[in-house]
BABAVO-859978 format. One record per residue: residue in one letter; chain; x, z, y of N, C-alpha, C in turn. Coordinates in steps of 0.001 Angstrom, whole numbers, plus 500000, padded with zeros to 6 digits. Each point is the difference from the previous one (the first is absolute). Layout:
BABAVO-859978
+------+--------+--------+--------+--------+--------+--------+--------+--------+--------+--------+
| mido | midren |   n.xx |   n.zz |   n.yy |  ca.xx |  ca.zz |  ca.yy |   c.xx |   c.zz |   c.yy |
+------+--------+--------+--------+--------+--------+--------+--------+--------+--------+--------+
|    A |      A |      X |      Z |      Y |      X |      Z |      Y |      X |      Z |      Y |
...
+------+--------+--------+--------+--------+--------+--------+--------+--------+--------+--------+
END
This chain:
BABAVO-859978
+------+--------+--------+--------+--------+--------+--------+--------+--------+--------+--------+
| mido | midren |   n.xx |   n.zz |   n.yy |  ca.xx |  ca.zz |  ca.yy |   c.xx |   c.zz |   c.yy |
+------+--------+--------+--------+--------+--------+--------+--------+--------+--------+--------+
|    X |      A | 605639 | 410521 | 299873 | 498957 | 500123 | 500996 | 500032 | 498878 | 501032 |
|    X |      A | 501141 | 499300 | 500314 | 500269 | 499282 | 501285 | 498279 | 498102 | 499359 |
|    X |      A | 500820 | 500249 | 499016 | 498859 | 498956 | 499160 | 498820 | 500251 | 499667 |
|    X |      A | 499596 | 500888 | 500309 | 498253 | 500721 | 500230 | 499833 | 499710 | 501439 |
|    X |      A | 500776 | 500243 | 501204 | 499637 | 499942 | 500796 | 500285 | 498604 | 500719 |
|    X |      A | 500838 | 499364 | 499742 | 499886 | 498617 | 500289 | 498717 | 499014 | 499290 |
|    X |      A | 499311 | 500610 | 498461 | 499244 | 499287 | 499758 | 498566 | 500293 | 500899 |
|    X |      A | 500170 | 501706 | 500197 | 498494 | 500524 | 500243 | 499737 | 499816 | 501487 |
|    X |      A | 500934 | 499735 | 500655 | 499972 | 499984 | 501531 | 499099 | 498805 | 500227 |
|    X |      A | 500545 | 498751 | 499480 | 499018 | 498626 | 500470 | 498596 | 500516 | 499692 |
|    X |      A | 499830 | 500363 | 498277 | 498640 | 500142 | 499645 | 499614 | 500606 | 500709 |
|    X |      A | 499809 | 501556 | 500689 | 499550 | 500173 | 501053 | 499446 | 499665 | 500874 |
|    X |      A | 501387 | 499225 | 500332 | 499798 | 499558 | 501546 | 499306 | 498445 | 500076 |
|    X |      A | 499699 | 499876 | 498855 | 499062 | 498414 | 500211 | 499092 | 499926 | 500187 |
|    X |      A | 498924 | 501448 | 499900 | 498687 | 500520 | 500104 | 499681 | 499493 | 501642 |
|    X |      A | 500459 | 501039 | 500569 | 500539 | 500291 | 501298 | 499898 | 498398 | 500645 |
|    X |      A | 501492 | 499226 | 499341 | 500047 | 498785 | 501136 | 498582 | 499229 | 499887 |
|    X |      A | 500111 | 499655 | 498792 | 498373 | 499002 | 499856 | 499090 | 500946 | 501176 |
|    X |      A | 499066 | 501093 | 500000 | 499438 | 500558 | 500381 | 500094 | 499620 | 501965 |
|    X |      A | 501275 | 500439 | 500226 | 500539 | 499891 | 501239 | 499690 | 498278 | 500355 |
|    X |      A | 500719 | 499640 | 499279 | 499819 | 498197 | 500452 | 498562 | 499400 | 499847 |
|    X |      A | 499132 | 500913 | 498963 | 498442 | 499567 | 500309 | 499148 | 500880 | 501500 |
|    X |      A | 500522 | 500849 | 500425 | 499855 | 500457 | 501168 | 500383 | 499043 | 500860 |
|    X |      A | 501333 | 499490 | 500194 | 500291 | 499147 | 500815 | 499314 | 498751 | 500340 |
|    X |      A | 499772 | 499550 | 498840 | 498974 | 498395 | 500009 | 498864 | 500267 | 500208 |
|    X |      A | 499075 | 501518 | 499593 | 498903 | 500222 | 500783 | 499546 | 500932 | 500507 |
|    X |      A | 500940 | 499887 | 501388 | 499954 | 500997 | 500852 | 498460 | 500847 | 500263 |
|    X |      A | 499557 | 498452 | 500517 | 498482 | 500396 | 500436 | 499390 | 501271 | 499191 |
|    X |      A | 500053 | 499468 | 498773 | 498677 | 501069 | 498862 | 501107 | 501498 | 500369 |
|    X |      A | 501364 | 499859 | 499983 | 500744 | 500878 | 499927 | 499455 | 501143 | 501217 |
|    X |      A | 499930 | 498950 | 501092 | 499890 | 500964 | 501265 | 498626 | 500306 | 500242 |
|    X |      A | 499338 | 499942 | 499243 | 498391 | 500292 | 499902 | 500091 | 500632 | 498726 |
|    X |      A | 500682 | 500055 | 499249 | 499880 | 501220 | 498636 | 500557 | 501024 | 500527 |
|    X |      A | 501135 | 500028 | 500627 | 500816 | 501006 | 500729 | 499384 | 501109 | 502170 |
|    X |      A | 499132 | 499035 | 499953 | 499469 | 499825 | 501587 | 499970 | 501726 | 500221 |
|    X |      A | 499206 | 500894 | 499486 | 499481 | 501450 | 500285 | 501568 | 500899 | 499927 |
|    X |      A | 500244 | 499752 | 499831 | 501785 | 500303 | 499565 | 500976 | 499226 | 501033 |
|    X |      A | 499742 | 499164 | 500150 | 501004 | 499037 | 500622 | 499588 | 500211 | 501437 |
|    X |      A | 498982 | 500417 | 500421 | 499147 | 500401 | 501360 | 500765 | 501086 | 500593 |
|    X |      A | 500093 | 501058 | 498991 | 500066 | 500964 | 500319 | 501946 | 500283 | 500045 |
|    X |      A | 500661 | 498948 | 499705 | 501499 | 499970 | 499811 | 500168 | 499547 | 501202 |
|    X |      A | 499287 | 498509 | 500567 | 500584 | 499572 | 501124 | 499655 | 500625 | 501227 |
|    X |      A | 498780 | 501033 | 499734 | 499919 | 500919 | 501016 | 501507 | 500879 | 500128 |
|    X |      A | 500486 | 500493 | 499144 | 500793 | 500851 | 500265 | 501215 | 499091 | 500253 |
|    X |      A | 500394 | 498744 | 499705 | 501074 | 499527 | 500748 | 500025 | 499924 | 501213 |
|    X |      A | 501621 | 500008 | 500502 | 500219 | 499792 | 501550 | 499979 | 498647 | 500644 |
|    X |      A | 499056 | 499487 | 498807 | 500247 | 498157 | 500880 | 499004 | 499744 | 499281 |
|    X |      A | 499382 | 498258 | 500464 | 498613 | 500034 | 500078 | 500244 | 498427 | 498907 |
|    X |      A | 499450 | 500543 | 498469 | 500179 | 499077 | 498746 | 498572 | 499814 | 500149 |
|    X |      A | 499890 | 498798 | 498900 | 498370 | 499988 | 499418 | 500348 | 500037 | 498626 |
|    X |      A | 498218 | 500153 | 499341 | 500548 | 500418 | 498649 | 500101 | 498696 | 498903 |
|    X |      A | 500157 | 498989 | 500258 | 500722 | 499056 | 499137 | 501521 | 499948 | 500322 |
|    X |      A | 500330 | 500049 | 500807 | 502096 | 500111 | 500580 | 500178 | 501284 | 499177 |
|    X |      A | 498993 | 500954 | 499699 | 500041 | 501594 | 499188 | 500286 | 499558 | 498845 |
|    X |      A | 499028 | 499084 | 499155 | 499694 | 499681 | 498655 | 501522 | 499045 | 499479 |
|    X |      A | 500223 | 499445 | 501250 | 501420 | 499209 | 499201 | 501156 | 500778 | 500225 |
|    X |      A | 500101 | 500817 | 501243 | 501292 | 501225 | 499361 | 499730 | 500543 | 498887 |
|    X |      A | 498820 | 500270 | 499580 | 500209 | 501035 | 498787 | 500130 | 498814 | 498929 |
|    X |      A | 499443 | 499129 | 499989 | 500208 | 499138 | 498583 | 501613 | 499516 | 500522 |
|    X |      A | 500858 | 499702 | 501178 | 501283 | 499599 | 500221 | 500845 | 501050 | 499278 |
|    X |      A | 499266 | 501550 | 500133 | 500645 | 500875 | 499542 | 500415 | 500139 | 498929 |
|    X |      A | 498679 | 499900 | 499078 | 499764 | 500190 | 498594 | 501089 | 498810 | 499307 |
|    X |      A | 499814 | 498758 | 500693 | 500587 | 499313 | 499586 | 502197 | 499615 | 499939 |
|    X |      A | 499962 | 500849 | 501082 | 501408 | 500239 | 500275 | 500219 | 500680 | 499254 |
|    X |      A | 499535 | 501529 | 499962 | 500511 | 501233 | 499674 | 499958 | 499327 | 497963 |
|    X |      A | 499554 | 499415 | 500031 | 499320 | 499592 | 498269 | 501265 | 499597 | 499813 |
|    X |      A | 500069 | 498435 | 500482 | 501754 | 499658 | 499712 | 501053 | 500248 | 499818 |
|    X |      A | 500215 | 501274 | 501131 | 500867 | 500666 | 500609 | 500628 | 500893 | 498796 |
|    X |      A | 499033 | 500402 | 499719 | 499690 | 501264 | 498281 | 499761 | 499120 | 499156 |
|    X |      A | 499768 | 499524 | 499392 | 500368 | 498391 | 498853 | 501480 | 499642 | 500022 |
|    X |      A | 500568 | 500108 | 500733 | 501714 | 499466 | 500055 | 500642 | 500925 | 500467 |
|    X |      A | 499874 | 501476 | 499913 | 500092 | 500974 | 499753 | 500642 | 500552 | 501100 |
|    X |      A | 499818 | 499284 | 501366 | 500059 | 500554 | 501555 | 499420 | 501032 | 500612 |
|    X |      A | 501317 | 500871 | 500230 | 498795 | 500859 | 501136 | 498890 | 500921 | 499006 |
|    X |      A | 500149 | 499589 | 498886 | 498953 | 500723 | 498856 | 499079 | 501200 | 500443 |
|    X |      A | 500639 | 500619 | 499946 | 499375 | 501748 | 500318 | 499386 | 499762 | 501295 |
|    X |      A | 500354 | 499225 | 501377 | 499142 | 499651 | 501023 | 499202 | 498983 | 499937 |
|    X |      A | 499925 | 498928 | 499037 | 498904 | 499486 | 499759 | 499186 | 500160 | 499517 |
|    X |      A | 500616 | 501407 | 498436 | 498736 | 499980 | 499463 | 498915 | 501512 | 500464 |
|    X |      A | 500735 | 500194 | 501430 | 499020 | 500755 | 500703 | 499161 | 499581 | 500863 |
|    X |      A | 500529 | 498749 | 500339 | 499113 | 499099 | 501251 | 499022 | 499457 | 498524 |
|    X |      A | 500100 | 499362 | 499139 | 498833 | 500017 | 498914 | 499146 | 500993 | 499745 |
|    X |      A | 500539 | 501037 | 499814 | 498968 | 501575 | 499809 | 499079 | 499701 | 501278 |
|    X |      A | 500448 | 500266 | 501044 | 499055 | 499709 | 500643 | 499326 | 499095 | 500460 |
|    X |      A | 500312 | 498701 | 499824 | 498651 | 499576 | 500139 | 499477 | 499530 | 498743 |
|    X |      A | 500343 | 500206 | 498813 | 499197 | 500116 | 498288 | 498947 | 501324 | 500585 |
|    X |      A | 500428 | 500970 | 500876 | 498871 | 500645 | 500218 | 498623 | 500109 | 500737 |
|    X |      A | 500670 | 499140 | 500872 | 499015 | 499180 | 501151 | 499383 | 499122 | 499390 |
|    X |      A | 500281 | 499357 | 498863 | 499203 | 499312 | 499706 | 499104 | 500360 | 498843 |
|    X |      A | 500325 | 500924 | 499333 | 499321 | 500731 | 499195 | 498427 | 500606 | 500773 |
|    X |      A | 500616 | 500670 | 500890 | 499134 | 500403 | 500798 | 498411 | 499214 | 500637 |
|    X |      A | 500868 | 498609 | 500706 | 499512 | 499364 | 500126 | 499017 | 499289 | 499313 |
|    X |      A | 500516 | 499044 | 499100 | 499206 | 499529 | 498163 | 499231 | 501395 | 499457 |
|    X |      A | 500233 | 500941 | 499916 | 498901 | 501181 | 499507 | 498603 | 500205 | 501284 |
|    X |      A | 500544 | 500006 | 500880 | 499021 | 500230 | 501458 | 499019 | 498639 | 499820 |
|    X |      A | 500561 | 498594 | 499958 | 499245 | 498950 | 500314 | 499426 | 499317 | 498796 |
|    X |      A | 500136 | 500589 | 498541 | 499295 | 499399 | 498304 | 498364 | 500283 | 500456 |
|    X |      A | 499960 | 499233 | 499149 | 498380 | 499923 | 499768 | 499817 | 501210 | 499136 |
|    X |      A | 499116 | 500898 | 499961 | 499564 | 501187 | 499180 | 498218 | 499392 | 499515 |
|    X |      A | 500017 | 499487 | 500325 | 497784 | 499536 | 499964 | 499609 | 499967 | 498473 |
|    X |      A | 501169 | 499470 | 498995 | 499537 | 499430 | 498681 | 501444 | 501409 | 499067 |
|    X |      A | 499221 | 500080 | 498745 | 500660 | 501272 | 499355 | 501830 | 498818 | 499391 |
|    X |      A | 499794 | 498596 | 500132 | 501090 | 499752 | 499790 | 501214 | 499745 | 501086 |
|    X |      A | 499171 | 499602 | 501353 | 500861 | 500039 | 501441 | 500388 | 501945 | 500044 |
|    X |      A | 499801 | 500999 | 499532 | 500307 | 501172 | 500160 | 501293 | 499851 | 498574 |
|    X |      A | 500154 | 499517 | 499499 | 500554 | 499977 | 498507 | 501253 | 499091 | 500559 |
|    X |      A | 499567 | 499247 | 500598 | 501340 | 499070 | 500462 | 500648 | 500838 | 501463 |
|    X |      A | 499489 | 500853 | 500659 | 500279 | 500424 | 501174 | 500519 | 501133 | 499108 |
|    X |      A | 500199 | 500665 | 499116 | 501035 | 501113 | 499629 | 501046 | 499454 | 498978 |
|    X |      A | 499734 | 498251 | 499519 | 501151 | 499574 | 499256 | 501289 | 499830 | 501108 |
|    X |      A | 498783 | 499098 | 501250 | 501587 | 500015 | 500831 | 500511 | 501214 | 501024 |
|    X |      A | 499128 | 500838 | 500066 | 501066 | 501329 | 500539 | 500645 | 500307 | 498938 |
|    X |      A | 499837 | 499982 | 498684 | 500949 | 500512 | 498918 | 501320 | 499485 | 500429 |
|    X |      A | 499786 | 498618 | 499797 | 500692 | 498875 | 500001 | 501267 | 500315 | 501252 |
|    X |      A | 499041 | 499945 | 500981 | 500744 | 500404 | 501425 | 500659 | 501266 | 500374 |
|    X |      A | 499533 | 501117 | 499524 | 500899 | 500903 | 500133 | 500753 | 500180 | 498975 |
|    X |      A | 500532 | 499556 | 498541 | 500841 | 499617 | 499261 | 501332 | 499373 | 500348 |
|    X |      A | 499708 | 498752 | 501188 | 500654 | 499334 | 500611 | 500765 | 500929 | 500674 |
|    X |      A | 499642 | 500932 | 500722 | 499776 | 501003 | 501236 | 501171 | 500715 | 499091 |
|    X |      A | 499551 | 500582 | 499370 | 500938 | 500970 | 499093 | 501347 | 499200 | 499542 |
|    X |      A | 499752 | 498963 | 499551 | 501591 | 499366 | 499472 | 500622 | 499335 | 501385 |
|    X |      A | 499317 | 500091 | 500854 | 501048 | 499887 | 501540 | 500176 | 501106 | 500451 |
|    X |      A | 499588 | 500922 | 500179 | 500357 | 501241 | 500486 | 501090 | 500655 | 498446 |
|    X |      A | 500325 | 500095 | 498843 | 501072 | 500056 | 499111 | 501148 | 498713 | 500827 |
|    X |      A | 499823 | 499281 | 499654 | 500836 | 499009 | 500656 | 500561 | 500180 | 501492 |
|    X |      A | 499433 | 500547 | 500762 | 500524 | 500860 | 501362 | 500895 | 500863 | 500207 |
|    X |      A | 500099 | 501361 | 499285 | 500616 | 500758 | 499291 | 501023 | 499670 | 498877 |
|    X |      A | 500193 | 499106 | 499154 | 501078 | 499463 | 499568 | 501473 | 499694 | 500329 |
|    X |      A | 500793 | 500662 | 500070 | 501324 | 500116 | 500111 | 500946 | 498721 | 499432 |
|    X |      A | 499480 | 499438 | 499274 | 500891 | 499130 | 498906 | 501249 | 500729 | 499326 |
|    X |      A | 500012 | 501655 | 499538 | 501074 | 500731 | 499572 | 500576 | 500357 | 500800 |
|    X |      A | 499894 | 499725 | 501677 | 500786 | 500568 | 500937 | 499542 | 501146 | 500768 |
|    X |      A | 500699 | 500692 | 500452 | 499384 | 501562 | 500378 | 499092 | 499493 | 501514 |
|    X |      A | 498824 | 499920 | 500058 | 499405 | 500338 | 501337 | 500473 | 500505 | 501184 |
|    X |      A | 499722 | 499849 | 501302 | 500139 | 500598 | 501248 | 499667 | 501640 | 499695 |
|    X |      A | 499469 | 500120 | 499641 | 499302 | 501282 | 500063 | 500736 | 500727 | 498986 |
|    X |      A | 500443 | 499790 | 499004 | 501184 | 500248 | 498957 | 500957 | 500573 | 500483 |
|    X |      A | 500501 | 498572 | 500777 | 501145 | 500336 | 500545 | 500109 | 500934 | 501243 |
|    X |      A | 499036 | 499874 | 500934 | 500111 | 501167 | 500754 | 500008 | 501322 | 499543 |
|    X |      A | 498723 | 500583 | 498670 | 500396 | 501005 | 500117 | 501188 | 500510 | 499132 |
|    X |      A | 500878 | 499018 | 499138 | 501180 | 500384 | 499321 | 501108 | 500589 | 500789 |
|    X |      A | 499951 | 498932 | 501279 | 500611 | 499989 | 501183 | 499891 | 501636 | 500695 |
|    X |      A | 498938 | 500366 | 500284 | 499955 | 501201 | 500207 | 500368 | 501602 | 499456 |
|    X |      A | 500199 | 498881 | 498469 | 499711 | 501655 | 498984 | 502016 | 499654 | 500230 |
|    X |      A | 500547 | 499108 | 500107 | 501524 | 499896 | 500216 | 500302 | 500535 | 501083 |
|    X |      A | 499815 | 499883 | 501396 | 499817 | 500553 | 500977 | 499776 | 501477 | 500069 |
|    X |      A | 499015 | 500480 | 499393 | 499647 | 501706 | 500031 | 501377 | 500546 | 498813 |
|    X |      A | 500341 | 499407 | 498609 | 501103 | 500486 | 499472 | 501653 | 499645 | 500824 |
|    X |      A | 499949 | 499257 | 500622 | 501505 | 500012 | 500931 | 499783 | 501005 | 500675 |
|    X |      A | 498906 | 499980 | 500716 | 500227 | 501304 | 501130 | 500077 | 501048 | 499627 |
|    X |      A | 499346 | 500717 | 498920 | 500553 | 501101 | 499114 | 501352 | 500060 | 499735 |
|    X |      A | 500598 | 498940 | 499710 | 501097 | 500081 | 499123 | 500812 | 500317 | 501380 |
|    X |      A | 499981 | 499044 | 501384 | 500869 | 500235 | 501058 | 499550 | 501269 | 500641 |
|    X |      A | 498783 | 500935 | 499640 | 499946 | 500967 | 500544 | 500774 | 501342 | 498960 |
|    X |      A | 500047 | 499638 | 498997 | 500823 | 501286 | 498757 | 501474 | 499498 | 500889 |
|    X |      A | 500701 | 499275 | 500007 | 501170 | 499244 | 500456 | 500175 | 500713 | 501093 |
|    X |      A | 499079 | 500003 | 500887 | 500775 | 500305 | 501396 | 499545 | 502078 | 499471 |
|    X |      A | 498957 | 499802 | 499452 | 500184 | 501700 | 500107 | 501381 | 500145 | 499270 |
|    X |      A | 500285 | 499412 | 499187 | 501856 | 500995 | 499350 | 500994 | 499735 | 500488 |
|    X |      A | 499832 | 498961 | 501222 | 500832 | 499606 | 500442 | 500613 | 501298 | 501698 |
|    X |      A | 498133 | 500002 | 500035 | 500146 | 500958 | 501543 | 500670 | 501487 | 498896 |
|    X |      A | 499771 | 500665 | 498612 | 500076 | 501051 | 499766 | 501305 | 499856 | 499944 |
|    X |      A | 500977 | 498882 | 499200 | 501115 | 500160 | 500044 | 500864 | 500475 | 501379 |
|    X |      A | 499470 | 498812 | 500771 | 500678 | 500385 | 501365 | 499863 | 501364 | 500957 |
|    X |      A | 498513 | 500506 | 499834 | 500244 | 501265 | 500313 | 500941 | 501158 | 499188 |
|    X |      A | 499479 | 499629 | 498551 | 501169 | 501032 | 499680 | 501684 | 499844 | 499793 |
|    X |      A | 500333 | 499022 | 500419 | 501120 | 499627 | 500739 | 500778 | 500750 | 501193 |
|    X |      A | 498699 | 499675 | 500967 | 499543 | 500912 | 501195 | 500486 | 501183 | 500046 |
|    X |      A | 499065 | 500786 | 499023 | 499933 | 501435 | 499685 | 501569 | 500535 | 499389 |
|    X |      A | 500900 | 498907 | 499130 | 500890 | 500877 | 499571 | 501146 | 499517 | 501498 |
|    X |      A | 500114 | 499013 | 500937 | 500595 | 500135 | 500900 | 499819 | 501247 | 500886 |
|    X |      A | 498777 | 500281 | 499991 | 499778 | 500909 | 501049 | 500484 | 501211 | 499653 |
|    X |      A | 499928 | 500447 | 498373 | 500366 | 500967 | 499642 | 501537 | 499811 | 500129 |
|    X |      A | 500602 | 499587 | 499469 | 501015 | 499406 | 500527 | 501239 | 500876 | 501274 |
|    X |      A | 499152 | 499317 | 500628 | 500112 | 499962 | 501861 | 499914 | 501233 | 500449 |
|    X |      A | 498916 | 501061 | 499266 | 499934 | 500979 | 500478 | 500907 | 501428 | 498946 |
|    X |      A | 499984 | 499177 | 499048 | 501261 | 500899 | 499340 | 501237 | 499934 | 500656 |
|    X |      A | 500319 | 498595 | 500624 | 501505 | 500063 | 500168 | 499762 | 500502 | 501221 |
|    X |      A | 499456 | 499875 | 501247 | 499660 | 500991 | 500840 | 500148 | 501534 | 499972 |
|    X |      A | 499152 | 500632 | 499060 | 500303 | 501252 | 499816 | 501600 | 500036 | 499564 |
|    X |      A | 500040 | 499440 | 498888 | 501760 | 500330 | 499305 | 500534 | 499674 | 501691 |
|    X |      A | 500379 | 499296 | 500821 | 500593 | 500197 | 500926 | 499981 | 501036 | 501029 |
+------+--------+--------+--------+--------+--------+--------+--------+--------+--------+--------+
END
């Protein structure tokens, strides 16, 4: 498997960089394909962007996170920073195609195919472990170990308290036999 994923990671992720680095070189169309979206993002930031400085983080993004997951860095967090914006741009490219002619509608569902395909083999690629147990694995293994110790130290101390009381109990009897006999 390690050789599936060293081959399949670049292929992937070459989609992505090209894509990202043609964002980068043209920002402009980028930040005017992206604008109704990108309006409504830098509204909600706490600092005051425009939407071409928008268009080259996300293509800086695409283009990092691409590499990053190509040389098999950081993988599972890059190829979630890809999911999302393979989805943003899906979104985007489906929102802004030409629909007017029955073949611009024909090419506007080849590349959402296309694009959420992408979408899907980065989001698998996110989730990918490389054979190693996940965070989430491991926490809840972690837990199910945790709930069986404490059982086990709670049977423990119960035979431990029964022994000692009935310890207890035959001193006392004990104590109060030799009492009476005296």
């Amino acid at each position: 498997m390690p050789f599936v994923r060293t081959l399949a990671r670049p292929m992937l992720a070459s989609s992505f960089i090209l894509a990202g680095l043609d964002k980068l070189k043209n920002s402009d169309d980028t930040a005017q394909q992206l604008s109704p979206l990108l309006r409504k993002a830098a509204a909600s930031l706490p600092f005051q962007t425009n939407e071409k400085t928008l268009a080259r983080v996300i293509g800086g993004t695409q283009v990092g996170a691409g590499v990053l997951f190509g040389l098999g860095k950081f993988s599972r967090l890059s190829a979630g920073l890809l999911t999302v914006v393979s989805l943003l741009n899906t979104f985007v490219e489906w929102r802004s195609a030409d629909i007017s002619s029955k073949e611009g509608r024909e090419n506007r569902r080849n590349q959402l195919l296309k694009n959420v395909s992408l979408s899907g083999g980065a989001l698998l690629a996110s989730v990918d472990t490389a054979g190693k147990p996940g965070l989430a694995w491991r926490a809840e293994h972690l837990a199910a170990d945790a709930r069986r110790n404490a059982s086990h130290l709670a049977a423990d101390a119960r035979r431990t308290t029964t022994k000692k009381l009935n310890k207890a109990d035959k001193a006392v009897r004990r104590a109060v036999e030799h009492a009476a006999g005296a």
